[in-house]
Phi, psi and omega in degrees: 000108160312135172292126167312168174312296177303298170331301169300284186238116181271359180259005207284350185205141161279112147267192228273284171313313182319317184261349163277328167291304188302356191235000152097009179236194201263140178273025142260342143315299184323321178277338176292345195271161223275339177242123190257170182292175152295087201263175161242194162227138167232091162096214178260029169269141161252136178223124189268113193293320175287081218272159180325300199320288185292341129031249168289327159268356154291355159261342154293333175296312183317292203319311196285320174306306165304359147280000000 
């Protein structure tokens, strides 16, 4: 039996309330932000490519450089 999509990654994509629970703010923040993650559009969907964790942590990075 081949493993299905979700089984190889079960992480590989967000949508949008999905990645706003995982990261605790509002999805009218999500649109306010000034760098925002990595979506695609598939049709009329966004789907954010870019999981909370490298997120953030690539906006700790930015920040500290720019200090």
């Amino acid at each position: 039996m081949e493993p299905n999509a979700t089984q190889l990654a079960p992480n590989a994509g967000w949508n949008i309330p999905e990645w706003c629970t995982a990261t605790s703010i509002s999805r009218a923040s999500f649109y306010l932000l000034v760098q925002r993650p990595r979506t695609v559009k598939l049709g009329r969907r966004t789907v954010v490519i870019e999981s909370p964790h490298a997120y953030l942590q690539r906006i700790a990075e930015t920040q500290l450089a720019a200090a």
